[in-house]
Structure formats: structure tokens, C-alpha cells
N, C-alpha and C positions, 0 to 999 in steps of 0.2 A: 872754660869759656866765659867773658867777661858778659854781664847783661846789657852794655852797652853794645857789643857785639850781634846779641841777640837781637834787640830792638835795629841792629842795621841789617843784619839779615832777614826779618820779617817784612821791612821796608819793603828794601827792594823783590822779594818772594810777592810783594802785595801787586807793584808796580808790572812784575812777567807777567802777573796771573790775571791784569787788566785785560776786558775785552780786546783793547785796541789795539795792545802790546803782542795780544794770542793771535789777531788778525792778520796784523804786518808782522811779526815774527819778530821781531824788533822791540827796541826801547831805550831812550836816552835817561844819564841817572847821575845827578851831580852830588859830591858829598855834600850835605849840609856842616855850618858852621860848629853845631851842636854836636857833630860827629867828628870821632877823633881820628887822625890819617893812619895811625897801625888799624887802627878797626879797618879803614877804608882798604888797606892796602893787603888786610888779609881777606877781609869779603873778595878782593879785585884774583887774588893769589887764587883760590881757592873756586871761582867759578871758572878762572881760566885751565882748571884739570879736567873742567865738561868737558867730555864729546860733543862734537857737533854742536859748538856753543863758542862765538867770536866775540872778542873786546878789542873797540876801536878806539883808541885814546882823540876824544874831540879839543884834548888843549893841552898844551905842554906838562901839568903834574900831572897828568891823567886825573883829575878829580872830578872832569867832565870824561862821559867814555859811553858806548853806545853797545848797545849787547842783544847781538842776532844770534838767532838759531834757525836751526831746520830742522822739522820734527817729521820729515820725512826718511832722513836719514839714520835719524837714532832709530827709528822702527826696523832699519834694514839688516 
């Protein structure tokens, strides 16, 4: 696993685990420039095997995309 990969998975882990994101369940997450699109596309790959965990692609490369959960349901 590449530490470029690392640094975009901590990213986004930082961004779920915001107040606001834990509130609304939700959260909107654009690649940055600075991040490369196999990172983007295996971060994308690989939270899409959550349960109980949606990617809403917000623009044609998905590099905007919006990611809800229910943490009522994974408890069930």
C-alpha cells in the first residue's frame, strides 16, 4: 500500500469522523489535485465494499462524490 494512499485514506477517515459528517451521516469529498486518481479510485473501490455505506457520484469522473451511511443499520 502506497503512502500516498495512506495520506488519502486518513483524509477522508478525518473528514467521516467530523462532528458534522457524524451528525448528518453524510459528507461531500473531492479528490485533490495533489492526489492521484488510482489512489482516488481504489479509496472509491474499496469503501464501496462497506455495508450500510452509499457513494453518490456528484460529477461525471466521480472525483466529486458524497458518502452516507446509517449506523443504525450496521448495528442490526
Amino acid at each position: 500500500m502506497s503512502t500516498s494512499y495512506e495520506q488519502l485514506v486518513k483524509r477522508v477517515q478525518k473528514e467521516i469522523g467530523s462532528p458534522g459528517a457524524q451528525s448528518k451521516h453524510c459528507v461531500e469529498l473531492q479528490r485533490r489535485e495533489d492526489e492521484s486518481s488510482e489512489d482516488w479510485a481504489q479509496m472509491l473501490a474499496d469503501l464501496g465494499t462497506v455495508e450500510n455505506v452509499t457513494l453518490t457520484p456528484i460529477d461525471d469522473d466521480a472525483e466529486h462524490i458524497r458518502i452516507t451511511w446509517n449506523p443504525e443499520e450496521s448495528m442490526a
